[in-house]
N, C-alpha and C positions, 0 to 999 in steps of 0.2 A: 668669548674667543678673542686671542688678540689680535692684533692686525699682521704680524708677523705670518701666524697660524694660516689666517684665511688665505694670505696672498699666497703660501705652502701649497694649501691646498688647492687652490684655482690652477696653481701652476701644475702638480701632479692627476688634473680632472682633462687639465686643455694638453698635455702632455702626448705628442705624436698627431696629432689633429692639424691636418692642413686647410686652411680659412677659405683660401683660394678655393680647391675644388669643393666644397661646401657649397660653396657660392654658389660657382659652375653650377653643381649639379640640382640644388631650387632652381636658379633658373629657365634651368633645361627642364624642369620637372614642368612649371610654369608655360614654359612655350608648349609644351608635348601636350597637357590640358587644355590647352586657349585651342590647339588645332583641333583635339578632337570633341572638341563642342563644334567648333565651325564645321567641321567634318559632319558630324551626327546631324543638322541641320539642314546643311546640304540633303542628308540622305532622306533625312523626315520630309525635305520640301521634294527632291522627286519620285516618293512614294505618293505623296499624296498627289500631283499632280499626274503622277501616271496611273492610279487606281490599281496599284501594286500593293496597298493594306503595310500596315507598319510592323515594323520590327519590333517586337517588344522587349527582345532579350538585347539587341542591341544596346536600345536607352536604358535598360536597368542597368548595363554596365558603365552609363553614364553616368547614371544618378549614384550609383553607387561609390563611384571614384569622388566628386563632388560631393556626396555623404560623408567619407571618411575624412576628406581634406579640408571640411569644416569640422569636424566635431574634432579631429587632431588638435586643430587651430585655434578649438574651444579650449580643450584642455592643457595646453601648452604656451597659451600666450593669456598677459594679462588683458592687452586692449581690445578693447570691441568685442568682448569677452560674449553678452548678450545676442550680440549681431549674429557673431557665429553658431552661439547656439540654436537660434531659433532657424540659420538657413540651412542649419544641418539638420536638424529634424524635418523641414520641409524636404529637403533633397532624400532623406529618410523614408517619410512618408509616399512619397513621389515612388520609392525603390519598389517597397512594398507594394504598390499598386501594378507598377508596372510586370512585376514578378509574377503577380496573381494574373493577373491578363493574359500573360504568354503563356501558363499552364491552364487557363481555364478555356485558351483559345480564341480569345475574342478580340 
């Protein structure tokens, strides 16, 4: 392909895509996450200290959100290609456990 071709084609791929709100909106994606892990934590810490037993569907919706935004990050970026896959299977694993738990009741 020639170079003419490709730079065609990049231009008709990026075509109506605004960079700006892209941005924006990882970022926002990014802060909304960071809060609710500190959220989910908070709540993990006054369960336990109040002897109010834990949430289990709550944190599977944690883990689960962390599940996908690693394994996305596996399959769509090249670096730390590894990293991610191995924290998305843990965050994975972790789902599956949690899931089991809140149905089995315990």
């Amino acid at each position: 392909m020639k170079k003419e071709e490709i730079l065609k084609k990049a231009k008709e791929e990026n075509k109506n895509k605004d960079y700006a709100s892209i941005a924006i909106s990882n970022k926002g994606a990014t802060i909304a996450g960071l809060v609710m892990i500190i959220l989910a934590a908070v709540y993990f810490a006054y369960e336990i200290f109040t002897g109010k037993g834990t949430n289990y569907a709550l944190y599977s919706l944690l883990a689960i959100y962390n599940t996908i935004l690693y394994g996305y990050q596996a399959i769509k970026s090249k670096e730390k290609r590894g990293l991610h896959i191995f924290t998305s299977v843990i965050w994975g694993v972790l789902t599956i456990l949690l899931v089991v738990s809140y149905f089995m009741g315990k």
